[in-house]
N, CA, C and O of each residue as an XYZ file, in Angstrom:
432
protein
N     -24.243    155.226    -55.588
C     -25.121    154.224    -56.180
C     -25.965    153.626    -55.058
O     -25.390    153.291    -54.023
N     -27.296    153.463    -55.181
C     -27.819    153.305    -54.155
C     -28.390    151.385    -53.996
O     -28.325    150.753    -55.051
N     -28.763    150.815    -53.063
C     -29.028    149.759    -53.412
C     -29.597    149.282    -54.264
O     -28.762    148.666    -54.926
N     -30.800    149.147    -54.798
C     -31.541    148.899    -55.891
C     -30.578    149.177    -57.115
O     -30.608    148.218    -57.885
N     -29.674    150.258    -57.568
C     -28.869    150.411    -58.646
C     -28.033    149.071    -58.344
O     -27.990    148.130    -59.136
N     -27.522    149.092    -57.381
C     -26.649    147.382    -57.353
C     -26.903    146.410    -57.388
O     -26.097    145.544    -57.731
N     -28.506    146.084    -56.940
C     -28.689    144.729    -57.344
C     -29.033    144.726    -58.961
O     -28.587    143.885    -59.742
N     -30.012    145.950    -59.362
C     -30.368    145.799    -60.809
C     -28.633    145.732    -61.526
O     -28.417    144.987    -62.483
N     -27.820    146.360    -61.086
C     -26.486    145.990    -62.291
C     -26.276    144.626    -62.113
O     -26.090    143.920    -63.104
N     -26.280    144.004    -60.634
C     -25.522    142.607    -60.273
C     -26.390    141.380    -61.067
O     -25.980    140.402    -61.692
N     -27.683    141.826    -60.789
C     -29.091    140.950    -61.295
C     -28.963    141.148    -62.828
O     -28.888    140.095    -63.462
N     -28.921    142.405    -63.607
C     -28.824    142.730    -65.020
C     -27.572    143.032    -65.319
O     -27.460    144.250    -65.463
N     -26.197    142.234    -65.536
C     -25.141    143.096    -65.873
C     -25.294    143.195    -67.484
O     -25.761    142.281    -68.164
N     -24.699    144.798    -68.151
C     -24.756    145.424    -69.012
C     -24.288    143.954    -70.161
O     -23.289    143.308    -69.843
N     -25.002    143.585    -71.312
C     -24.530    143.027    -71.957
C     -24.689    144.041    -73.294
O     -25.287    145.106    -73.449
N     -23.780    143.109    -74.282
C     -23.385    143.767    -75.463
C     -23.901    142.764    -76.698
O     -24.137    141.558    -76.619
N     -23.990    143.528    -77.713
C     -24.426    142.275    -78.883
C     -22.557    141.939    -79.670
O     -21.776    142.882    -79.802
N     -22.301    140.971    -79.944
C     -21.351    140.098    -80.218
C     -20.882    141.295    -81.519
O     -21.597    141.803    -82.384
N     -19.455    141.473    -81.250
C     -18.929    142.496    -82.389
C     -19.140    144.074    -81.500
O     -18.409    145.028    -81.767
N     -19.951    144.138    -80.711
C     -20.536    146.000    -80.651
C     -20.399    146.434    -79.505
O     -21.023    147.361    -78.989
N     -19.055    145.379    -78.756
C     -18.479    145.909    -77.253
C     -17.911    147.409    -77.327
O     -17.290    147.765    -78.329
N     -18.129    148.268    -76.268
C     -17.611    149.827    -76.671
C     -15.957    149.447    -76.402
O     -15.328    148.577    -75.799
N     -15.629    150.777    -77.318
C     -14.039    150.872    -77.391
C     -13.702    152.128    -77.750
O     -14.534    152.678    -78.472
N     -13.019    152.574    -77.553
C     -12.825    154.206    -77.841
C     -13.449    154.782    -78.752
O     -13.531    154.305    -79.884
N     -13.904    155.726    -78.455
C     -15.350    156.454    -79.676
C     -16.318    155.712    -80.044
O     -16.837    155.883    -81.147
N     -16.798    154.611    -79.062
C     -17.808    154.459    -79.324
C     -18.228    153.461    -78.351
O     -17.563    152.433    -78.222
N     -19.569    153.732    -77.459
C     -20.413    153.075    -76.611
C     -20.266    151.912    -76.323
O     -20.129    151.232    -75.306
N     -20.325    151.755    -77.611
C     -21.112    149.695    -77.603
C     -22.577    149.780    -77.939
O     -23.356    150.722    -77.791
N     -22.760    148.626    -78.404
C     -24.448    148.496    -78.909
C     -25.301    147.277    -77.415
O     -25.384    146.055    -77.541
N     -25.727    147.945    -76.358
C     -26.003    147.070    -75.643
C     -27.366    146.099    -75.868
O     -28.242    146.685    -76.503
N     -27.629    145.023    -75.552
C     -28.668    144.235    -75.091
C     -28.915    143.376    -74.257
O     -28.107    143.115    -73.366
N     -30.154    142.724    -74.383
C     -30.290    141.858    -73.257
C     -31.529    141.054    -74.132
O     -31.254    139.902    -74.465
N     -32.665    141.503    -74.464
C     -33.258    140.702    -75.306
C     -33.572    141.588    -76.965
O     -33.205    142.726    -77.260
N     -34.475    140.457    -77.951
C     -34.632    141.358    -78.529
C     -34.891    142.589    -78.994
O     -35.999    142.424    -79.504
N     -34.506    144.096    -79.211
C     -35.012    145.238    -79.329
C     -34.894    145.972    -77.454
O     -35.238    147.127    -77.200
N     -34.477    145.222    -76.639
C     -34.537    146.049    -75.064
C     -33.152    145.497    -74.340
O     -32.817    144.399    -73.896
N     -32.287    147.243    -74.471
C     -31.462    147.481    -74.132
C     -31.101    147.281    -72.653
O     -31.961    147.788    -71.933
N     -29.960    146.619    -71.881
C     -29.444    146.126    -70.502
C     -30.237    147.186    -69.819
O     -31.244    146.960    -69.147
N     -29.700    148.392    -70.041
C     -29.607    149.649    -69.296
C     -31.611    149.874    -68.968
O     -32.051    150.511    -68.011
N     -32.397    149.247    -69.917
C     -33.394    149.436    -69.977
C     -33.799    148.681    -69.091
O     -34.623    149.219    -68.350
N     -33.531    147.535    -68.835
C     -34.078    146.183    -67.673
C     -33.516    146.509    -66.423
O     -33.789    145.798    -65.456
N     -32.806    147.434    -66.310
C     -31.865    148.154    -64.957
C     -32.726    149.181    -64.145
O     -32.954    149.267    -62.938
N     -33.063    149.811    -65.049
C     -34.038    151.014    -64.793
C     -35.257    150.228    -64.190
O     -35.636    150.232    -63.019
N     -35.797    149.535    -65.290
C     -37.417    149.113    -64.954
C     -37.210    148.002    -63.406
O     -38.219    147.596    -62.829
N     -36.073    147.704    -63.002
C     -35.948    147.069    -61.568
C     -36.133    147.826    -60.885
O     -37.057    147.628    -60.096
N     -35.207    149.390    -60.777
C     -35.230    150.223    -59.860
C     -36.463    150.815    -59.422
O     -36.857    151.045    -58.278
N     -37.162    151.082    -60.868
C     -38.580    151.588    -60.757
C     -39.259    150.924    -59.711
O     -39.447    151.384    -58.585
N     -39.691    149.601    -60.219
C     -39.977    148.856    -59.530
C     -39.922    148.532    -57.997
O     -40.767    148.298    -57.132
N     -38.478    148.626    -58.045
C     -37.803    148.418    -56.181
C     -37.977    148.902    -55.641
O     -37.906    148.460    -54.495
N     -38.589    150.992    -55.911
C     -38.564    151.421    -55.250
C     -39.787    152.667    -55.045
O     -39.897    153.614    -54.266
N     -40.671    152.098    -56.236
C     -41.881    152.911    -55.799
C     -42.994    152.388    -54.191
O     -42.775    151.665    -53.219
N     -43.976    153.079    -54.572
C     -44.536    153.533    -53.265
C     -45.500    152.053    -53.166
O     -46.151    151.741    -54.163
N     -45.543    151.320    -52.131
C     -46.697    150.059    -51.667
C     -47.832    149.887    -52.714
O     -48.361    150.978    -52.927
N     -48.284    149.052    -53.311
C     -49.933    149.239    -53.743
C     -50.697    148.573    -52.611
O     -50.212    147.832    -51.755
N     -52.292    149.047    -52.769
C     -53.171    148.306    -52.015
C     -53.222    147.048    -52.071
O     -53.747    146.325    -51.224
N     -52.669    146.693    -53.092
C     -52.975    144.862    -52.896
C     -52.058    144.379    -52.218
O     -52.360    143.436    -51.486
N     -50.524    144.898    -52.236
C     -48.865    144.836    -51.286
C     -49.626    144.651    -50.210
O     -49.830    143.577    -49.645
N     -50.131    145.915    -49.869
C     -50.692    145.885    -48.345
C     -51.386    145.272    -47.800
O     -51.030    144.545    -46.873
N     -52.427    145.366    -48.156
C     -53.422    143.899    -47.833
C     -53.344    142.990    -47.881
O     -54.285    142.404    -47.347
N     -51.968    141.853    -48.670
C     -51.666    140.751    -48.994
C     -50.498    140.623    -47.569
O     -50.406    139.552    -46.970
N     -49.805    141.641    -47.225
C     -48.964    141.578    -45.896
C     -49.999    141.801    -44.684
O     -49.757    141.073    -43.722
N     -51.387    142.880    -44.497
C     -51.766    142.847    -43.515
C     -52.177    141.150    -42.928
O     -51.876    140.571    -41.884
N     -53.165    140.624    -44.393
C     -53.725    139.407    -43.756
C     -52.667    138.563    -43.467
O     -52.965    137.719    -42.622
N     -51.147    138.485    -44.023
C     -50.374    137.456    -43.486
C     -50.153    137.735    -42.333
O     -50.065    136.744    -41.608
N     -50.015    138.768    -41.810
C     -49.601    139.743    -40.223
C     -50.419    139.255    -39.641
O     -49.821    138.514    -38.862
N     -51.886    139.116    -39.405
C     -53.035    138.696    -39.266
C     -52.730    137.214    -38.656
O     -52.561    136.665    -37.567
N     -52.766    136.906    -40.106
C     -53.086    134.949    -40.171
C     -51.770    134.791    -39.070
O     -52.151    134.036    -38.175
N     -50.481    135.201    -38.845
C     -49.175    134.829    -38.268
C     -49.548    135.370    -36.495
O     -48.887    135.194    -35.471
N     -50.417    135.828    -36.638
C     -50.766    136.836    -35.228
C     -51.974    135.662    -34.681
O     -52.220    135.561    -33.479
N     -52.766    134.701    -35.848
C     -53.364    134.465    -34.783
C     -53.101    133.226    -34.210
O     -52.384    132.465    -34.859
N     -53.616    132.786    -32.913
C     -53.364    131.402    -32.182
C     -53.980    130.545    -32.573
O     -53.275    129.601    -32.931
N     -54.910    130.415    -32.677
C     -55.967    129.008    -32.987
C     -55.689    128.638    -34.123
O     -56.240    127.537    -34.130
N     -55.192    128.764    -35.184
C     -54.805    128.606    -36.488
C     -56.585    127.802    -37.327
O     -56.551    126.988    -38.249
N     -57.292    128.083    -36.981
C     -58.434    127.652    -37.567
C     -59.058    129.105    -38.447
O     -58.985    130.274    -38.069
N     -59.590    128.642    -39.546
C     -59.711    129.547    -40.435
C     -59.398    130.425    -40.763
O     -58.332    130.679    -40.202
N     -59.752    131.364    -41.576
C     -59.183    132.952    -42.058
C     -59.461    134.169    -41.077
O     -60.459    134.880    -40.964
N     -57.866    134.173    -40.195
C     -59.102    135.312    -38.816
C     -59.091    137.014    -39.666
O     -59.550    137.939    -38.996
N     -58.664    137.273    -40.830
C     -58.887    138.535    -41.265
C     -60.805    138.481    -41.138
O     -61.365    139.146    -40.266
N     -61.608    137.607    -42.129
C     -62.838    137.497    -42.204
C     -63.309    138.152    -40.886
O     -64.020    139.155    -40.828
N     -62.814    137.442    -39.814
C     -63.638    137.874    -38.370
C     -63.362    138.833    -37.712
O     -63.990    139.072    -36.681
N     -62.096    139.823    -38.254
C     -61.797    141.189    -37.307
C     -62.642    142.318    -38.234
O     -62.912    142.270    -39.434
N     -63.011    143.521    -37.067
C     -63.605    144.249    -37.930
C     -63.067    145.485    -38.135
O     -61.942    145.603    -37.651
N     -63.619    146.708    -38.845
C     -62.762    146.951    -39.914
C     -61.743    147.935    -39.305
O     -60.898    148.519    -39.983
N     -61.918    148.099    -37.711
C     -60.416    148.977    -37.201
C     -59.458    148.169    -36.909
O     -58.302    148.389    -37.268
N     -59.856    146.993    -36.133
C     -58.601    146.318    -36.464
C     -57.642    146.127    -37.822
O     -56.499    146.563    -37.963
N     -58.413    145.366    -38.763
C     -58.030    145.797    -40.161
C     -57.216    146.809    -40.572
O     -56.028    146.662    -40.860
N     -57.772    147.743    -40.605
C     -57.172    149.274    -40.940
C     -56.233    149.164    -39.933
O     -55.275    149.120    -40.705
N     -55.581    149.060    -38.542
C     -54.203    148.949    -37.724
C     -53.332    148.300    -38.531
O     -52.424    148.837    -39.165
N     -53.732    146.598    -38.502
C     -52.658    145.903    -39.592
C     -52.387    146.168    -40.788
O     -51.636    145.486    -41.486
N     -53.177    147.543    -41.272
C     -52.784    147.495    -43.292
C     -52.062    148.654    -42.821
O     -51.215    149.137    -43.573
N     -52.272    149.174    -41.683
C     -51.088    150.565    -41.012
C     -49.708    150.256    -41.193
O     -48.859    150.752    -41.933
N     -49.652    149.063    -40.116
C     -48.616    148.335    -40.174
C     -47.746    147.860    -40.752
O     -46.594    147.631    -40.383
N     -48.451    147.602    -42.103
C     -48.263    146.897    -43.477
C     -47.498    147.480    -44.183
O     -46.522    147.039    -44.791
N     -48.103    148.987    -44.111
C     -47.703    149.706    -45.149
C     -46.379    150.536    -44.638
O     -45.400    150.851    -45.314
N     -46.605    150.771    -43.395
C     -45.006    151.189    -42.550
C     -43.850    149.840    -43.031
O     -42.719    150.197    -43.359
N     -44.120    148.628    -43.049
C     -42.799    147.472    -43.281
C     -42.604    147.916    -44.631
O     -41.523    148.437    -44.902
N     -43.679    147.765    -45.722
C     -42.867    147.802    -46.822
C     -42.333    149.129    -47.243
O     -41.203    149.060    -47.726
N     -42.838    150.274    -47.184
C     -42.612    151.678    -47.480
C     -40.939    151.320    -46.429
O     -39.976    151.668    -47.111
N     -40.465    150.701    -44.932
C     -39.077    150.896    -44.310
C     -38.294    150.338    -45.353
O     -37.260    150.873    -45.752
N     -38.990    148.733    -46.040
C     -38.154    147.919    -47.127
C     -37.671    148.812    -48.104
O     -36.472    148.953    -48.345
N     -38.586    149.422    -48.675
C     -38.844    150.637    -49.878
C     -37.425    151.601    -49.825
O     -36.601    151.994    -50.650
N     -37.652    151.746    -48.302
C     -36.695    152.965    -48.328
C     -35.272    152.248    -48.003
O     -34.400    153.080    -47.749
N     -34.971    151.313    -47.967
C     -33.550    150.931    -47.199
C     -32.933    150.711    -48.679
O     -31.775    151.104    -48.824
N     -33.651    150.063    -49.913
C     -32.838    149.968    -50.824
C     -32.744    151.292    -51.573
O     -32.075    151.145    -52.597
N     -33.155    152.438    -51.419
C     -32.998    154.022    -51.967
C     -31.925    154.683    -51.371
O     -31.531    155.777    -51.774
N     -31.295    153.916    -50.178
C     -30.653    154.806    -49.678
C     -28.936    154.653    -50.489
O     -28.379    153.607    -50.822
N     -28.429    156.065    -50.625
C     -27.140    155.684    -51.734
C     -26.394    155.394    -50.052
O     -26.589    155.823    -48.915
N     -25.156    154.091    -50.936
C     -24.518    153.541    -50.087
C     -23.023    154.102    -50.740
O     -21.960    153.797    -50.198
């Protein structure tokens, strides 16, 4: 089971509707809200946890990398670097979260 499977069970544990706990020959009727099954809100975490960066991930971590990098703390220094610097820190960016990405995939 890999991380993301453990927090989505710990974060979503499997509930049941009242009467439709499994018992021999038969499952159980699970939920969690109306019409969407535990097992279903488990999945859509993992999905989640562990697909690939979007451009906005990245760019929302480069400029904090940025803003935390610079000294003068006066205005927005993404505005004033140009666009290779830029492109280094969304490099950067995208290497932290893609390492995050991968540490909870790994089965433990």
């Amino acid at each position: 089971m890999s991380i993301a499977e453990r927090e989505a069970t710990q974060y979503f544990p499997t509930q049941y509707w009242p009467n439709h706990e499994p018992r021999k020959g038969y499952p159980g009727k699970e939920c969690y809200l109306e019409g969407i099954a535990s097992s279903d809100i488990q999945e859509a975490y993992v999905a989640g946890r562990t697909t690939a960066p979007t451009e906005a991930e990245i760019e929302a971590m480069a400029r904090l990398e940025a803003r935390e990098e610079a000294e003068d703390g006066f205005g927005e220094p993404w505005d004033c670097m140009v666009e290779e610097d830029q492109e280094a820190f969304r490099a950067n960016a995208k290497r932290m979260l893609l390492a995050a990405r991968k540490a909870v995939s790994i089965d433990v």
